[in-house]
C-alpha positions in Angstrom: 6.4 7.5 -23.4 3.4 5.5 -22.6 -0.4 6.4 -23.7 -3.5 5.6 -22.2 -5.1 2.9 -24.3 -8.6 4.5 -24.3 -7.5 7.7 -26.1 -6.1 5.5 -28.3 -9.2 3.2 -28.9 -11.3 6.8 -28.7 -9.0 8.3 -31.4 -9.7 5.2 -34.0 -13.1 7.0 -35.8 -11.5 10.2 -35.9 -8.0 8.7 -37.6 -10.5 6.8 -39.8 -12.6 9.9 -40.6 -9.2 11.8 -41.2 -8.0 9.5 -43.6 -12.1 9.0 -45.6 -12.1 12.7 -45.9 -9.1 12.6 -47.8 -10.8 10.0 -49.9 -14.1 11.6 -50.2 -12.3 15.1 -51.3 -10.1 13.4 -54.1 -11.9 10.3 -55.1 -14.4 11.5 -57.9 -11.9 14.0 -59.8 -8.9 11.7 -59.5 -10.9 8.9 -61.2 -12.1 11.3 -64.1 -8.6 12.8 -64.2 -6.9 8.9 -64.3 -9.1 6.3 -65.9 -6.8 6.3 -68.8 -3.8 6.3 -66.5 -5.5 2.8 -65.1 -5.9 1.5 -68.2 -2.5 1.9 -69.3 -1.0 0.6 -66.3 -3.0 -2.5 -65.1 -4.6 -5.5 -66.5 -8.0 -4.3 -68.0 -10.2 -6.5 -66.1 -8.8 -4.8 -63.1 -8.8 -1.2 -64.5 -12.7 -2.5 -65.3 -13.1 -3.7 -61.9 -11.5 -0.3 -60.1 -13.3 1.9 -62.1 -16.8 0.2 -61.4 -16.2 0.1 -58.0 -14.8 3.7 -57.5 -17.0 5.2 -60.4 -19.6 7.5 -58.1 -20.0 10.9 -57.0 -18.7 12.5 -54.1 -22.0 12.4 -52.3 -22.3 8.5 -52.9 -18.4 8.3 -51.7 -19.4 10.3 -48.6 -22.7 7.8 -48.0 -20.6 4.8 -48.4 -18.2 6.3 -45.8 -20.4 6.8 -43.8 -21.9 3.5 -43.7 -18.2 1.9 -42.9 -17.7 4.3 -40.0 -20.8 3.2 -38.5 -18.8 -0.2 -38.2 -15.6 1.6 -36.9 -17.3 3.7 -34.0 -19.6 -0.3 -33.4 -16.3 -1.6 -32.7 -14.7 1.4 -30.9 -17.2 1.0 -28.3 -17.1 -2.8 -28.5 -13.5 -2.1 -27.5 -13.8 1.0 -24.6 -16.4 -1.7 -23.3 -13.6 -4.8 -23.6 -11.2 -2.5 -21.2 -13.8 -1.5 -18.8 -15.6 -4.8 -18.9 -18.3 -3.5 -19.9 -21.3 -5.1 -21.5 -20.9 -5.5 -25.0 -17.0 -5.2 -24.8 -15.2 -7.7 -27.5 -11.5 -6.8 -28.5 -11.8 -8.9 -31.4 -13.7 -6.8 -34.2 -11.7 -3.8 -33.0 -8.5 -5.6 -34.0 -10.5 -7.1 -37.3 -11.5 -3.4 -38.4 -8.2 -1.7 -36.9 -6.0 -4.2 -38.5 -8.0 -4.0 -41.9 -7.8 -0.1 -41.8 -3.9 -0.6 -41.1 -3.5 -2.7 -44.2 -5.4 -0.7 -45.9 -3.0 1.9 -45.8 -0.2 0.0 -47.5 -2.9 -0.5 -50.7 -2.7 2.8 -51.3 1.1 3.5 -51.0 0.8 0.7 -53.1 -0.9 2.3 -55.8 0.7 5.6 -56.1 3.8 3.2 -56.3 2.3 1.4 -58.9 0.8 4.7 -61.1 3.4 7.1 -60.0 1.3 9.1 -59.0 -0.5 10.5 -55.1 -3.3 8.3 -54.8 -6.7 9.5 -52.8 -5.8 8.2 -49.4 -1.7 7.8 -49.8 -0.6 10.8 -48.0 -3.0 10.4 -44.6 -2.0 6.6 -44.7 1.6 7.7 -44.9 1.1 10.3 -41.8 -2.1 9.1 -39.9 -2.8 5.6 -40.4 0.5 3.7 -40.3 1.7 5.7 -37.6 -1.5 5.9 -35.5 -1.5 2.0 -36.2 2.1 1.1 -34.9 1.2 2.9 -31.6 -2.0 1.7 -31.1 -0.9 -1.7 -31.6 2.4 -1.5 -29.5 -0.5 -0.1 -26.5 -2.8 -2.7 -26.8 0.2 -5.5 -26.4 2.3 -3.7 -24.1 -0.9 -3.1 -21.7 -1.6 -6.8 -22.3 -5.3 -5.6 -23.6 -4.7 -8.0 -26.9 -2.1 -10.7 -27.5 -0.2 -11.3 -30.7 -2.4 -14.6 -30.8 -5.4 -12.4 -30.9 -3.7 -10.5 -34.1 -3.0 -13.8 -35.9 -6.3 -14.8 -35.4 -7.6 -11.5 -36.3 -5.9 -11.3 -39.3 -7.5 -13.6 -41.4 -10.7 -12.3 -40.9 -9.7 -9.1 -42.1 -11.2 -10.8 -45.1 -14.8 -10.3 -43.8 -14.8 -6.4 -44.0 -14.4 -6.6 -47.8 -18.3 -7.5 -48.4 -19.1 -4.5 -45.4 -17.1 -1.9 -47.9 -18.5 -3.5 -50.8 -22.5 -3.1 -49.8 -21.2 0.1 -48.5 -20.4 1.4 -51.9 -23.5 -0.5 -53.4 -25.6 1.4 -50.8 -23.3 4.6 -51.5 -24.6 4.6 -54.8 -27.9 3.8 -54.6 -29.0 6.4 -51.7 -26.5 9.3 -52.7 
């Protein structure tokens, strides 16, 4: 069954939003509930550095969400304008921020693998994300609108989105 690329591109904030609310709902109990549990499972300078970096209300969590989607609907439109040839189209940070948000997903499998436990964000990156992901890729290539050079090329930049959800949360916490 095919699917109309657009939709597809259309459907990335609200797979994204889908996935933070998760986040947002969960983040600020889990951590009080599991800082010990961190501490007892990883290295300390890591349970240091996840608890620093996840340590904030829900209302900061929901700022710094915020900020990051303004990125994600930037490069939704970057990418509706790419398949209609528009203006400011550019398929490139769509596949940076898509492909980011993909691996992303397997992080947190990761970590409820790792603490045995459901993390904030496993279960919609078991049942949105990774599924969302694997169609939207196969579309874009299928429909020739990205190549697999274009991931590979993508891919390492995926890197660059780590300071954008690191001021994020800086700015979370500061304005929330």
């Amino acid at each position: 069954m095919g699917y109309n690329v657009q939709t597809l591109i259309w459907l990335f904030p609200i797979m994204f939003v889908l996935h933070d609310l998760e986040e947002i709902i969960m983040i600020e109990k889990w951590m009080k509930t599991n800082s010990m549990v961190l501490y007892r499972k990883l290295p300390k300078s890591i349970a240091d550095r996840i608890i620093k970096q996840f340590s904030m209300s829900t209302a900061q969590f929901a700022v710094a969400v915020f900020v990051i989607f303004v990125f994600v609907s930037g490069s939704t439109v970057m990418a509706n304008q790419y398949i209609i040839q528009g203006l400011f189209g550019n398929i490139y940070i769509f596949t940076i921020i898509t492909l980011t948000f993909f691996l992303h997903a397997f992080t947190h499998l990761g970590q409820s693998l790792i603490l045995r436990s459901i993390t904030p964000g496993a279960i919609t990156s078991l049942i949105v994300i990774i599924p969302y992901s694997v169609v939207l890729y196969r579309s874009l290539l299928v429909n020739d609108v990205i190549t697999w050079e274009v991931i590979f090329v993508s891919l390492p930049l995926c890197l660059l989105v780590v300071p954008v959800a690191l001021l994020a949360h800086w700015i979370g916490k500061k304005v929330g």
